[in-house]
C-alpha positions as CSV (number, residue, x, y, z in Angstrom):
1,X,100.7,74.4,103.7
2,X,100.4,73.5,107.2
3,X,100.6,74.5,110.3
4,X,104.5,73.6,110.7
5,X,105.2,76.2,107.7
6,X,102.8,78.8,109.2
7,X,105.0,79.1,112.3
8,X,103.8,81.1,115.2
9,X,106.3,81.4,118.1
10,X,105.8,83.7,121.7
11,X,108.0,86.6,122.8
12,X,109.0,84.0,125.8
13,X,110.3,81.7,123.3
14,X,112.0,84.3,121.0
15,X,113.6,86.0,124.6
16,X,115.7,82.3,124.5
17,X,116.5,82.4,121.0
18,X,117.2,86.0,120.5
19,X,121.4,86.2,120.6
20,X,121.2,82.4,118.3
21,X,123.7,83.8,115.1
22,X,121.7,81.4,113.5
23,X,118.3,84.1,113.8
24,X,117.2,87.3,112.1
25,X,114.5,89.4,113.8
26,X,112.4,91.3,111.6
27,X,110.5,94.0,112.2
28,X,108.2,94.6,109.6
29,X,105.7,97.2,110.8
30,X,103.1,99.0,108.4
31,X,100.4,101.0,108.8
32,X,97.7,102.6,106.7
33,X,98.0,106.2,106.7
34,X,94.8,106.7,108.5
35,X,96.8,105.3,111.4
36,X,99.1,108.6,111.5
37,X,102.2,106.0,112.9
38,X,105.1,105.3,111.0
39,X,106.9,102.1,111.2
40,X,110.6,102.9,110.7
41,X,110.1,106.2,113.0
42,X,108.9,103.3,115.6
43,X,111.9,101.1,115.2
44,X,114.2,103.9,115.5
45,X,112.7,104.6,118.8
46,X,112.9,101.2,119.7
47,X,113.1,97.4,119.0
48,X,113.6,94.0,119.5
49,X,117.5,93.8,120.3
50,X,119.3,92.8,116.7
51,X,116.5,92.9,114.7
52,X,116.2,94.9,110.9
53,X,113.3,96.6,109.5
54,X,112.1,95.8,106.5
55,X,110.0,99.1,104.5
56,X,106.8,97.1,102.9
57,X,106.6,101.0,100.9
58,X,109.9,100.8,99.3
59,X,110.6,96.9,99.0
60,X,108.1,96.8,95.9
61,X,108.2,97.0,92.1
62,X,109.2,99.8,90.9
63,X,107.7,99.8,87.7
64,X,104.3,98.8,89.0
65,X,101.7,102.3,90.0
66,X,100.2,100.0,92.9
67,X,100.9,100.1,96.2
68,X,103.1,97.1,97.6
69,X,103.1,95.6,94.1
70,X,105.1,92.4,94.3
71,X,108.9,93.1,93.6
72,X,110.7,90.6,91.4
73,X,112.7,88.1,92.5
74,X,115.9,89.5,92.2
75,X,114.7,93.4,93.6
76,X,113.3,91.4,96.7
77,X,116.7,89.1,97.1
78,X,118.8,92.6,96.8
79,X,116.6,93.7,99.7
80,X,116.7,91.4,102.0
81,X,120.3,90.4,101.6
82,X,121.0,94.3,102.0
83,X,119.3,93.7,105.4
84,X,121.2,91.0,106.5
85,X,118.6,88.5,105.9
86,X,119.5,84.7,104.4
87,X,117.0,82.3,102.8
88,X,118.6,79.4,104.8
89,X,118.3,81.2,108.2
90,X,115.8,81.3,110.5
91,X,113.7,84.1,110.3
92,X,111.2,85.6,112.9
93,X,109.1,89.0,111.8
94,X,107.0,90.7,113.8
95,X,105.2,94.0,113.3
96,X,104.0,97.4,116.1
97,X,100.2,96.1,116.1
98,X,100.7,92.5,117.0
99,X,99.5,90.5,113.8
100,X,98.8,92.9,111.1
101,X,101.6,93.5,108.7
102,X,104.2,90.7,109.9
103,X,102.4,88.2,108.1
104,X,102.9,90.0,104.3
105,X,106.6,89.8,105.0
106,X,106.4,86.0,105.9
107,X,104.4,85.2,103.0
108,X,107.1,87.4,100.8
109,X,110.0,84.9,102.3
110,X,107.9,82.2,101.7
111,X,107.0,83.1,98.3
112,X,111.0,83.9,97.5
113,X,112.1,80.6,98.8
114,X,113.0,81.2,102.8
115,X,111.8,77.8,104.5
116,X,111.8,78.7,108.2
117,X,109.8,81.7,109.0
118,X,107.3,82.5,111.7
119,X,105.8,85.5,113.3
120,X,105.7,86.8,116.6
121,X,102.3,86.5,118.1
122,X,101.9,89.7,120.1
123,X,104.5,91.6,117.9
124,X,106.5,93.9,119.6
125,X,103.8,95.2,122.2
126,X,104.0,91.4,123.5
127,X,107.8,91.8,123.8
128,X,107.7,94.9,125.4
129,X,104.8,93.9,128.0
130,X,107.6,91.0,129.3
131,X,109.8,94.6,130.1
132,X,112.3,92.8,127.9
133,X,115.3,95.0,126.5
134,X,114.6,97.0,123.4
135,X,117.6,98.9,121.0
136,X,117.3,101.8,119.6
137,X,118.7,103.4,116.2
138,X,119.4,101.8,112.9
139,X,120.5,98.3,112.7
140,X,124.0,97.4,112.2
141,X,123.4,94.4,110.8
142,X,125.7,92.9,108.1
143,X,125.0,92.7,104.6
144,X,124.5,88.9,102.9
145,X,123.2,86.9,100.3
146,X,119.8,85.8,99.7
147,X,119.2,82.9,97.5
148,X,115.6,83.4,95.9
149,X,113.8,80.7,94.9
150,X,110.3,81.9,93.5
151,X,107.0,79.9,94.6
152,X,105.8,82.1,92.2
153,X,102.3,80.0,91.6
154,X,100.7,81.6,95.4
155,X,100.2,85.1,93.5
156,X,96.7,85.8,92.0
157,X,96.5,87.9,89.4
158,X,93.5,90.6,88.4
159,X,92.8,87.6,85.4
160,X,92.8,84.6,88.1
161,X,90.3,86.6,90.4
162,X,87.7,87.3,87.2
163,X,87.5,83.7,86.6
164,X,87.3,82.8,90.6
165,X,84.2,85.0,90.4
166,X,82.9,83.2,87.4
167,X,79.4,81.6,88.6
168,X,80.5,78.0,89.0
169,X,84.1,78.4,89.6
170,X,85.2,76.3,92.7
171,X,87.6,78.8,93.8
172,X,86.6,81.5,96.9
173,X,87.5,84.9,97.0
174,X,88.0,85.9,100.9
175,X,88.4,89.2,101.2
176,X,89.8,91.4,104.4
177,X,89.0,94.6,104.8
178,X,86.7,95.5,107.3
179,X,83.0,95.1,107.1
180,X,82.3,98.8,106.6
181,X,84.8,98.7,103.4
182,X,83.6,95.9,102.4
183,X,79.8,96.4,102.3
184,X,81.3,100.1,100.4
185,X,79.7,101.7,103.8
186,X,82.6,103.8,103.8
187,X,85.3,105.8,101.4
188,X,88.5,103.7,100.7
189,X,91.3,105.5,102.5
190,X,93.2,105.3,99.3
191,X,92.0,108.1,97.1
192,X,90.4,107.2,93.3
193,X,89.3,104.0,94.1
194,X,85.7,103.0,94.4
195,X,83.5,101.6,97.6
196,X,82.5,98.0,97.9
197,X,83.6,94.5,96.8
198,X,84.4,92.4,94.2
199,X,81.1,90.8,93.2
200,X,80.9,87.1,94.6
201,X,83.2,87.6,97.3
202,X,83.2,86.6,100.9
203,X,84.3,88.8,103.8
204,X,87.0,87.7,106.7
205,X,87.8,90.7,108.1
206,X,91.5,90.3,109.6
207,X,90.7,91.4,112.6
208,X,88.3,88.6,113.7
209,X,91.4,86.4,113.2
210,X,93.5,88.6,116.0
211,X,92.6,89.0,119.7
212,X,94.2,91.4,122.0
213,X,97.3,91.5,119.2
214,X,97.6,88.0,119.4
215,X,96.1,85.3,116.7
216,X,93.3,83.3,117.5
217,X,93.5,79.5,118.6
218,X,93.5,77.1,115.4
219,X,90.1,75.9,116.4
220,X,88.6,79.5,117.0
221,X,89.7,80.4,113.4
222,X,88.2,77.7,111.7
223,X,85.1,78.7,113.1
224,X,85.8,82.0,111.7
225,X,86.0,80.4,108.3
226,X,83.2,78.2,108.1
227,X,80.7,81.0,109.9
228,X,81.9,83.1,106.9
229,X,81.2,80.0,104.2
230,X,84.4,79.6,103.1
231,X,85.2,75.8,102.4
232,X,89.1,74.7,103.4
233,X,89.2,72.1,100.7
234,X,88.6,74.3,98.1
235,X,91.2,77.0,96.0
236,X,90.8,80.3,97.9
237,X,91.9,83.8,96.9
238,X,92.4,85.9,99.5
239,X,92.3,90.2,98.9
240,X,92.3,93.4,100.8
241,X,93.2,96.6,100.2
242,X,97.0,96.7,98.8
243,X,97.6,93.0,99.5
244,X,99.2,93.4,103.4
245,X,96.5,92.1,105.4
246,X,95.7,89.7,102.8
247,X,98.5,88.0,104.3
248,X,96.9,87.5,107.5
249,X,93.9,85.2,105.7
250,X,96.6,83.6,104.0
251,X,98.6,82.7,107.5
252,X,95.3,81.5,109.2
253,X,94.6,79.9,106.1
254,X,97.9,77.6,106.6
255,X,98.0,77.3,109.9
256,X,94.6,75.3,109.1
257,X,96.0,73.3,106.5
258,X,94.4,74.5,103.6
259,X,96.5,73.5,100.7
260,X,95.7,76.0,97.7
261,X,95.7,79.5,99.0
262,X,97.0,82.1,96.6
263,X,96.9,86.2,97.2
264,X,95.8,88.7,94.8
265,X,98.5,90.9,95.1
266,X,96.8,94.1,93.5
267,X,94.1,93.7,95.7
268,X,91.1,96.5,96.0
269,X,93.8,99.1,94.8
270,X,94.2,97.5,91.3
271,X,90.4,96.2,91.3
272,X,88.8,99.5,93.1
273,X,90.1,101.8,90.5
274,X,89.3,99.9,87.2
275,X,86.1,101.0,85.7
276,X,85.6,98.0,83.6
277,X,85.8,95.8,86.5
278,X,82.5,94.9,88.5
279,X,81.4,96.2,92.3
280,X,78.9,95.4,94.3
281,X,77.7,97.3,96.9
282,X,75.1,96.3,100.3
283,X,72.8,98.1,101.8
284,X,73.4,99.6,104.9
C-alpha cells in the first residue's frame, strides 16, 4: 500500500471540499481514559460542519471481552451505513488530537472495502486554528448502505504474532506505546494486564510519527523507522495497547510504501493479560 491509498489531505483543502455531496466527514475521536476527554461529548460541542462520529467503544464485537476487538463484517457495514457512510464515497476522518485515533477508523474502511479514505492532518484543532465554522449537536446525516468487502488478510492474530517472534522469523513486530510502557517502566492504564513487551519486539512510539498534531514528512518518518531497526521490505506487525494507535504505524507504514503491514488487533490488552504468554521487561 502506498502512499496514494494512505491519503493525507489539509483542513485548507478539506474547507473546498467540505459541502461536495459526494464527501463524508468523520470524526472519529478517542481517547484513553487517562485523558479524562470524551470524544462524542466533544463533537457535540462542536465539529467539522456535516460530519458524523463514529464511537471506536461501541463499533466492536460484541462477543469479544477486548477492547476495540474487530467487529465483523456485517456489525461494522450496519454501523457505518447507520452513519451515513458509503464504501464508494469519499471519506475523510479526523480525530480531537490531530493524528491519534483517525487513523484506526481509516484502516477499519480500508480493511471493510472503502477505497478512498484519508485523514485530516491536524484533526479538528487544525480546522479550528483556520477559525473555520464548526456545528454543534448530533448529526443529521442520512442513513445508507455500506457495501463491505473484507481485506480480511491485514489482521494479525495472537497465533501470527508468536510465530513473528519466533527467532528467525522474517516478520517485525513494531509496537506503539510509549517508551515508559514499553520498557514496563510504568502500570498499563488498563487494569489486569501486565508491564512490558512482547519479547523480540521493536518500539515506534506513535508519537515520534506526529509533530505539533500533524504527521511527520515521508522522509522524516522513514528515518524514524530505520533508527528504530525496522526493515520496510520486510512483513511487519504492528501493536499497541487495544489496537487504535496501532493504526498510526500502520498509516506511516503505507504512506512509505511498505507492502505487508498487518495489525494485531488484540494488541497488549489480549497479550498483557495472558499468563502463558511471554514479557519482557528493561531496566530502567
Amino acid at each position: 500500500m502506498g502512499a496514494e491509498q494512505a491519503k493525507l489531505v489539509t483542513a485548507e483543502w478539506l474547507a473546498g471540499e467540505v459541502d461536495k455531496p459526494d464527501l463524508v466527514v468523520v470524526d472519529a475521536s478517542w481517547y484513553l481514559p487517562s485523558a479524562h476527554r470524551s470524544g462524542h461529548a466533544e463533537f457535540l460541542a462542536g465539529h467539522i460542519p456535516g460530519a458524523v462520529f463514529f464511537d471506536h467503544d461501541k463499533v466492536v464485537d460484541p462477543d469479544s471481552e477486548l477492547p476495540h476487538a474487530l467487529p465483523s463484517p456485517e456489525v461494522f457495514a450496519a454501523a457505518a451505513g447507520a452513519l451515513g457512510i458509503a464504501a464508494d464515497k469519499r471519506i475523510v476522518v479526523y480525530d480531537g488530537a490531530g493524528i491519534s485515533s483517525a487513523p484506526r477508523l481509516w484502516w477499519m474502511l480500508r480493511l471493510f472495502g472503502a477505497e478512498d479514505v484519508a485523514v485530516l492532518d491536524g484533526g479538528f484543532p487544525a480546522w479550528i486554528a483556520g477559525e473555520r465554522p464548526v456545528e454543534t449537536g448530533e448529526s443529521n446525516r442520512l442513513g445508507t448502505h455500506f457495501a463491505a468487502k473484507p481485506r480480511l488478510e491485514a489482521v494479525a492474530t495472537v497465533e501470527d504474532v508468536q510465530r513473528a517472534l519466533d527467532r528467525g522469523s522474517a516478520t517485525q513486530v513494531v509496537d506503539a506505546r510509549s517508551s515508559s510502557r514499553f520498557k514496563g517502566l510504568v502500570a498499563e492504564p488498563r487494569p489486569g494486564l501486565r508491564s512490558g513487551h512482547m519479547p523480540g519486539a521493536v518500539n515506534v512510539p506513535m508519537t515520534d510519527l506526529v509533530e505539533d498534531g500533524h504527521l511527520k514528512s515521508d522522509h522524516d518518518i522513514k528515518g524514524v523507522f530505520a533508527e528504530a531497526g525496522v526493515d520496510l521490505d520486510r512483513p511487519i506487525i504492528t501493536t499497541c495497547g487495544s489496537g487504535v494507535t496501532a493504526s498510526v504505524l500502520a498509516f506511516g507504514l503505507a504512506r512509505l510504501g511498505a507492502e505487508d503491514v498487518r495489525l494485531y488487533d488484540g494488541s497488549w490488552s489480549e497479550w498483557g493479560a495472558r499468563a502463558d504468554l511471554p514479557v519482557a521487561v528493561d531496566e530502567a
